[in-house]
C-alpha positions in Angstrom: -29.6 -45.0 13.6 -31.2 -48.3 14.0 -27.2 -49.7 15.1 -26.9 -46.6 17.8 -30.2 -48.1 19.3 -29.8 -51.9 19.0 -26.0 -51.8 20.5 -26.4 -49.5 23.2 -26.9 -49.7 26.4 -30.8 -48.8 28.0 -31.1 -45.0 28.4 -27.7 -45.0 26.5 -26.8 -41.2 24.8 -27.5 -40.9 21.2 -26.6 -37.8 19.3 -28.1 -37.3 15.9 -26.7 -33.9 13.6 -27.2 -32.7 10.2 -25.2 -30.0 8.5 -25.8 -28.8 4.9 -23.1 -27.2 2.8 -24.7 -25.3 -0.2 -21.1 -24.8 -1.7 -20.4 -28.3 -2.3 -24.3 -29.8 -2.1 -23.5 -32.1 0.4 -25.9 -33.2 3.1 -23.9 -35.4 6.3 -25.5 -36.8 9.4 -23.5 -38.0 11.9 -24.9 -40.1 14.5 -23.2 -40.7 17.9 -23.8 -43.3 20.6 -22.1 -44.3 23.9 -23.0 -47.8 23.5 -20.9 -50.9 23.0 -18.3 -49.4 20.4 -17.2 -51.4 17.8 -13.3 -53.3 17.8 -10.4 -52.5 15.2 -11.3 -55.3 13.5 -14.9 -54.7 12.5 -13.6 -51.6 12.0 -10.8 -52.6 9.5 -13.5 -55.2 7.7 -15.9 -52.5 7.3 -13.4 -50.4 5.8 -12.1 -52.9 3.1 -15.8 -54.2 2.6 -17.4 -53.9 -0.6 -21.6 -53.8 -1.1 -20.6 -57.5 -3.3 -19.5 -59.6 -0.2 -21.4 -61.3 1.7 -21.9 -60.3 5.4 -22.2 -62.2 8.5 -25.4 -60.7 10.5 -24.7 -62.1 13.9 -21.5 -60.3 14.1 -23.1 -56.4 14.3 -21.7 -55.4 10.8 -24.0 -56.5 8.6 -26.0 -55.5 5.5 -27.3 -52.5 7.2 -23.7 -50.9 7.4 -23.0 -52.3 4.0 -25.9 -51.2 2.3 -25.2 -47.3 3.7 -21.9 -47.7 2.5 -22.9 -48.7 -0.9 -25.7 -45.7 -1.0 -23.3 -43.0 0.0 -20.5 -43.7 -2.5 -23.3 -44.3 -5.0 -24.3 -41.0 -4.5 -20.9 -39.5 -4.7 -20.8 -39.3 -1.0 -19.3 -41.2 1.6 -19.2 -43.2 5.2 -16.9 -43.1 7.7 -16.8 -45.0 11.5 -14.8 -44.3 14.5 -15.3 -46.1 17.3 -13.9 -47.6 20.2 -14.7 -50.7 22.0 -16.9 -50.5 24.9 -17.1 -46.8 24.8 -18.8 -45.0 21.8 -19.6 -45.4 17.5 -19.7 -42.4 15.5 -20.8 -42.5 11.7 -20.8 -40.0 9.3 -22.9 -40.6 6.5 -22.6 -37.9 3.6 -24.6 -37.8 0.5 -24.5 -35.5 -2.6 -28.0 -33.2 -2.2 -28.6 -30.3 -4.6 -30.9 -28.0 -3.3 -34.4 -27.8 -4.1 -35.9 -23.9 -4.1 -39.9 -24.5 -4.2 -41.9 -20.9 -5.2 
């Protein structure tokens, strides 16, 4: 979420769902901007990136993105980006989340 507010633009849309399946225990949240988008090749980098390599900050894919991806897998989960340059991001971030039943 903090991405979807740094790169877009003021009073720029951002969309933020949850959806819980109690079949498989998975929790995703998908959060959509129109900001800035992201191009095919920090795209393709973020894909291919494991949590071990080093990031460059500066760029806009940094350890935020690479730490997310490292806590979804991690939790049997996963991340996924689409994007497209100068239009809008969407990331889906899914985590494994067993339901909790408090009486």
């Amino acid at each position: 979420m903090y991405n979807a507010t740094k790169f877009n633009q003021y009073g720029g849309l951002i969309r933020v769902t949850q959806d819980y399946d109690k079949q498989s225990q998975m929790l995703s949240t998908i959060v959509y901007d129109k900001g800035f988008g992201m191009s095919d090749i920090k795209l393709k980098r973020f894909s291919s990136q494991s949590h071990e390599e080093s990031v460059d900050v500066t760029s806009g894919l940094g350890i935020g993105l690479s730490n997310s991806k490292f806590l979804a897998e991690g939790s049997g989960g996963s991340i996924s980006l689409i994007s497209m340059l100068g239009e809008f991001t969407k990331v889906t971030f899914t985590v494994k989340a067993p339901e909790i039943r408090m009486n």
